[in-house]
C-alpha positions as CSV (number, residue, x, y, z in Angstrom):
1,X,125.2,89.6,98.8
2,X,121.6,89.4,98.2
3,X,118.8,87.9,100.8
4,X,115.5,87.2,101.0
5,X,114.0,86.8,104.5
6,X,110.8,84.6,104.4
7,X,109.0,84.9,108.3
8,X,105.4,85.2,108.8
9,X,106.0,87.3,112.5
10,X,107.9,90.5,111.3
11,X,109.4,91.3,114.5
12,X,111.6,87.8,113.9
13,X,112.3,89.1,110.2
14,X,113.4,92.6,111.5
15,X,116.1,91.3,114.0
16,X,117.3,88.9,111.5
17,X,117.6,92.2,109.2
18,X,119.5,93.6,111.8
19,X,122.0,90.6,112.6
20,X,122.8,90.1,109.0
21,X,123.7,94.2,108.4
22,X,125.5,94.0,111.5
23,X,127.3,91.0,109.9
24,X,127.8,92.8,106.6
25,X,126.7,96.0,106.4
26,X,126.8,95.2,102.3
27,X,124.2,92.8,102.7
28,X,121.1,93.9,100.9
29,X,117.8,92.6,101.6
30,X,115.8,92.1,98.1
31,X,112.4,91.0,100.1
32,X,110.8,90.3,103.8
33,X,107.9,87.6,102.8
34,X,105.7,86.0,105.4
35,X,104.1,83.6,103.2
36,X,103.8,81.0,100.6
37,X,101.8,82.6,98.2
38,X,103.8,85.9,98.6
39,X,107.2,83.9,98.1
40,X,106.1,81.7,95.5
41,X,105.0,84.8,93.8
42,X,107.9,86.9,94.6
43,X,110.3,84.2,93.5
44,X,108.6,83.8,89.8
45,X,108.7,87.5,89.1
46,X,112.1,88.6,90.4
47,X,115.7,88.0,90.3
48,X,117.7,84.7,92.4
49,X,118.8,86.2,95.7
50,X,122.2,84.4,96.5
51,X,120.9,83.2,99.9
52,X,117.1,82.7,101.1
53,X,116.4,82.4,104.9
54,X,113.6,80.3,105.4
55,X,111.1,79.2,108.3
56,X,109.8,76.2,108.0
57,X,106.3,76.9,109.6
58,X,104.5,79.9,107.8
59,X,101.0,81.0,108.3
60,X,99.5,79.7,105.4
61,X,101.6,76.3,105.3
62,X,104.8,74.5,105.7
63,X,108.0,76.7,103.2
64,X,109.1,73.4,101.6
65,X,105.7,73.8,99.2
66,X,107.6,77.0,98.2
67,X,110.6,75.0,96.6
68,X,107.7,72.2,95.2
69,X,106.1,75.4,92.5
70,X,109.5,77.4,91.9
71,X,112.8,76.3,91.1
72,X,115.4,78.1,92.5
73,X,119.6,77.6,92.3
74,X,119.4,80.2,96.0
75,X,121.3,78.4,98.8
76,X,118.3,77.9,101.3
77,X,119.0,78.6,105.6
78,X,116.3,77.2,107.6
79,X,115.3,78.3,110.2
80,X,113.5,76.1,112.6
81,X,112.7,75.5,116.4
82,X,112.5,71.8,115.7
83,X,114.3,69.1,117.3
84,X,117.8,67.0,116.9
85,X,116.0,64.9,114.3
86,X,114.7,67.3,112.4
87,X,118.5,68.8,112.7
88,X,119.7,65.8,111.6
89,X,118.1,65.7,108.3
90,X,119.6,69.3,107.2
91,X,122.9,67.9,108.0
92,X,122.6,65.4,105.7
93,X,121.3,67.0,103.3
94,X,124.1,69.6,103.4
95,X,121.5,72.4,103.8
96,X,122.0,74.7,106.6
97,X,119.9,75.8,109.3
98,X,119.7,77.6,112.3
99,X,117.5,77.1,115.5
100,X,115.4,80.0,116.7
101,X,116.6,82.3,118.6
102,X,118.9,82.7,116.4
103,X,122.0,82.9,117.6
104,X,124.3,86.0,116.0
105,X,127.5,83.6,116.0
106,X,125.3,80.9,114.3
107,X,124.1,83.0,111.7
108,X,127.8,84.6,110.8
109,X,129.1,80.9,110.8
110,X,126.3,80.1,108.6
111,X,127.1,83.3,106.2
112,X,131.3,82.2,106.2
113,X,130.0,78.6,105.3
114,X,127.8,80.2,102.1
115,X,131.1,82.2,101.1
116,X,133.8,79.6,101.1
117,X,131.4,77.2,99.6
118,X,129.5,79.7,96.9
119,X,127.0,77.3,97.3
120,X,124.1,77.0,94.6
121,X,121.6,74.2,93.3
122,X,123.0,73.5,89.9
123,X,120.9,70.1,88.1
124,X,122.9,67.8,89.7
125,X,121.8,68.8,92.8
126,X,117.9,68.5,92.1
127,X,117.8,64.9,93.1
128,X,119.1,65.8,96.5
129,X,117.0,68.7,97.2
130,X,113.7,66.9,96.3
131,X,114.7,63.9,98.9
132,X,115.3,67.2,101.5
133,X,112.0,68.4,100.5
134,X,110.2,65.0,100.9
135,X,112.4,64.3,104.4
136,X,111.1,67.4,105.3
137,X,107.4,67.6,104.2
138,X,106.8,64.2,106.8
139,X,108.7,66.2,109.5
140,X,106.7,69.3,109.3
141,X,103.6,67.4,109.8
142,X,104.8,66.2,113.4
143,X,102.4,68.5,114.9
144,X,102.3,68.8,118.5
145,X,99.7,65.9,120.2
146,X,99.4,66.5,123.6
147,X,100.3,69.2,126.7
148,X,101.5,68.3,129.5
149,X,99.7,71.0,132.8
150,X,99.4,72.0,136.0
151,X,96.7,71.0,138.0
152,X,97.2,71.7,141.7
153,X,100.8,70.2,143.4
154,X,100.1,67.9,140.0
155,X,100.8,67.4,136.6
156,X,98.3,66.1,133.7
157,X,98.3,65.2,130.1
158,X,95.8,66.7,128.2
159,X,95.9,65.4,124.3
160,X,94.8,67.8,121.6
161,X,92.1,65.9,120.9
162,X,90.3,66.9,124.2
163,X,91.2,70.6,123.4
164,X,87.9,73.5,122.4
165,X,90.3,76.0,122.3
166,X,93.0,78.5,123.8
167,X,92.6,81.7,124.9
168,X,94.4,84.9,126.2
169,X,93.0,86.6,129.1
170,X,94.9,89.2,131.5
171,X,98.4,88.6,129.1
172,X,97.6,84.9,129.7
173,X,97.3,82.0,128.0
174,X,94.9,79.4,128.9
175,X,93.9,76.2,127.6
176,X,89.8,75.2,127.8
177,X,88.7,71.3,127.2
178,X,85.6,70.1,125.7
179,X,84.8,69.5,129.4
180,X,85.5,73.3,130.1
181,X,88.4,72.3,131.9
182,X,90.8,75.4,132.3
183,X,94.8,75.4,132.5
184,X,97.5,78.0,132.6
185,X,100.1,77.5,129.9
186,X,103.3,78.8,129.1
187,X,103.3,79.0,124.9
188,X,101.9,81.9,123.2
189,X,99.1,82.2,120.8
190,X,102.2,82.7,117.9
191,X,104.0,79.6,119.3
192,X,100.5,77.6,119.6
193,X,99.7,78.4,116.0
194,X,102.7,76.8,114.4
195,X,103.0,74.0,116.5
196,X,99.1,73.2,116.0
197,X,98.2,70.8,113.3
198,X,96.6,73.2,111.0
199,X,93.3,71.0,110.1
200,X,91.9,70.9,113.3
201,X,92.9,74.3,114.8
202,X,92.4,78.1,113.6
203,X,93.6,81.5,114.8
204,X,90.8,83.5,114.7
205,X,91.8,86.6,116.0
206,X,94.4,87.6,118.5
207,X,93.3,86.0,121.6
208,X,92.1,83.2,120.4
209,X,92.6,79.4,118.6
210,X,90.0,77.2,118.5
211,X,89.8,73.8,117.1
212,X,87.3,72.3,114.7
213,X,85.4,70.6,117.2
214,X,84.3,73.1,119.3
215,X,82.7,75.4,116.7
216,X,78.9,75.2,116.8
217,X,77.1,78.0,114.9
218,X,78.1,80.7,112.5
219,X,76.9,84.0,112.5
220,X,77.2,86.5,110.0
221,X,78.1,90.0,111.7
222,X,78.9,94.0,111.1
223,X,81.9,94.9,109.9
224,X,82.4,91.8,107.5
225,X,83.2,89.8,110.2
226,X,82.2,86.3,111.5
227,X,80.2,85.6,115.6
228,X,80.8,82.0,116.3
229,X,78.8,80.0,118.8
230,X,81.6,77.4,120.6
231,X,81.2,74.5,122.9
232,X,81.5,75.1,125.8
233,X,79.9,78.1,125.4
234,X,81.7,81.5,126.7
235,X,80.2,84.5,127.8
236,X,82.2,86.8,125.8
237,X,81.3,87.1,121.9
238,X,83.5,85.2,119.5
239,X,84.8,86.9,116.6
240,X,86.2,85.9,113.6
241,X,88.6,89.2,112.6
242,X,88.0,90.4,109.6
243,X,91.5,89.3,107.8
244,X,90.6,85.9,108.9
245,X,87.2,85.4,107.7
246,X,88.1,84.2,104.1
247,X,90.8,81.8,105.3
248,X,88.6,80.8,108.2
249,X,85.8,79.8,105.8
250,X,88.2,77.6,103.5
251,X,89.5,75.8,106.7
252,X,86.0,75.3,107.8
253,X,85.7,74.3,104.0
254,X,88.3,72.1,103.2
């Protein structure tokens, strides 16, 4: 049986790797992609794999855009942290999925299912998959609107709207406000990104997400890399990582 994994954080592709050889040591994994271009890409030049494992939130997009440039008769897996209704919609659909962490009797249930069924996308099919696609395309833009913190013995709603940007300091993760209010969260930067709506906020290095809003200036500096000027101002410089700066400029762009 041949897989393609498609996961934009490679330690999540590697332990599926590792689940599906333990499954069936047979199984033999064509491609790891992490993105839509790569996939897209990837897909047009090679051989169908018999199964593709997809999650739904990539770096560089949402992977039903994948299935909207290539046509592929694959049976597609999702796999997605997303809610009941979300879930709902797969099971309709007749696709399957799985919901992160994946679960090692999940994903050998979901491996029987592909072999009693020998499930592909013949024409008849196309119909079915491009309602999945559209169910799926308004689903993915559900980004997350609000957090709900700790403030003292309390609790308060922040909405994204009144976010500047999160932060990682001391293997923390903090949230800042236009106001420069400041509250410990639990998500990481990784979970943040893909939860984020995509418009409005930016990874721009490791430690940091920021949001449209908050960026004030832009400086060109060494190393082919980008010093930003954010409100409220911090007294640490702000850099835009190299591998970010092009992607960082079409977001600023768009």
């Amino acid at each position: 049986m041949k897989v393609v994994i498609i996961e934009d954080e490679m330690a999540a592709s590697r332990r599926l790797e590792k689940m599906l050889k333990k499954i069936d040591p047979q199984i033999e994994i064509l491609a790891m992609l992490d993105s839509i271009d790569d996939t897209v890409n990837w897909l047009t030049n090679n051989g169908e794999p018999d199964i593709i494992f997809a999650d739904i939130q990539l770096s560089d997009g949402v992977c039903f855009d994948i299935f909207k440039h290539v046509q592929t008769k694959s049976a597609v897996i999702f796999t997605t942290a997303y809610d009941e209704y979300a879930v709902e919609a797969f099971k309709v659909n007749s696709i399957d999925y799985l919901l992160k962490p994946i679960n090692p009797e999940a994903l050998s249930r979901s491996i029987e299912k592909f072999h009693n069924l020998k499930m592909t996308y013949a024409e008849s099919d196309k119909n079915r998959f491009e309602s999945l696609l559209s169910m799926l395309d308004q689903t993915g833009k559900d980004y997350k609107s609000r957090f709900l913190v700790k403030t003292g013995q309390n609790m308060k709603i922040v909405s994204t709207n009144e976010i500047a940007y999160f932060l990682i300091e001391n293997q923390l993760v903090f949230l800042i406000t236009k106001q420069n209010n400041r509250f410990l969260i639990e998500q990481t930067l990784d979970e943040l990104e893909k939860r984020l709506d995509p418009k409005l906020f930016f990874r721009i290095n490791r430690q940091m997400i920021i949001s449209l809003d908050s960026v004030r200036t832009i400086h060109p500096y060494f190393n082919s890399r980008l010093k930003l000027d954010v409100t409220p101002d911090r007294e640490l410089e702000i850099l835009v990582s190299r591998m970010k700066v092009n992607d960082f400029k079409k977001w600023i762009d768009q």
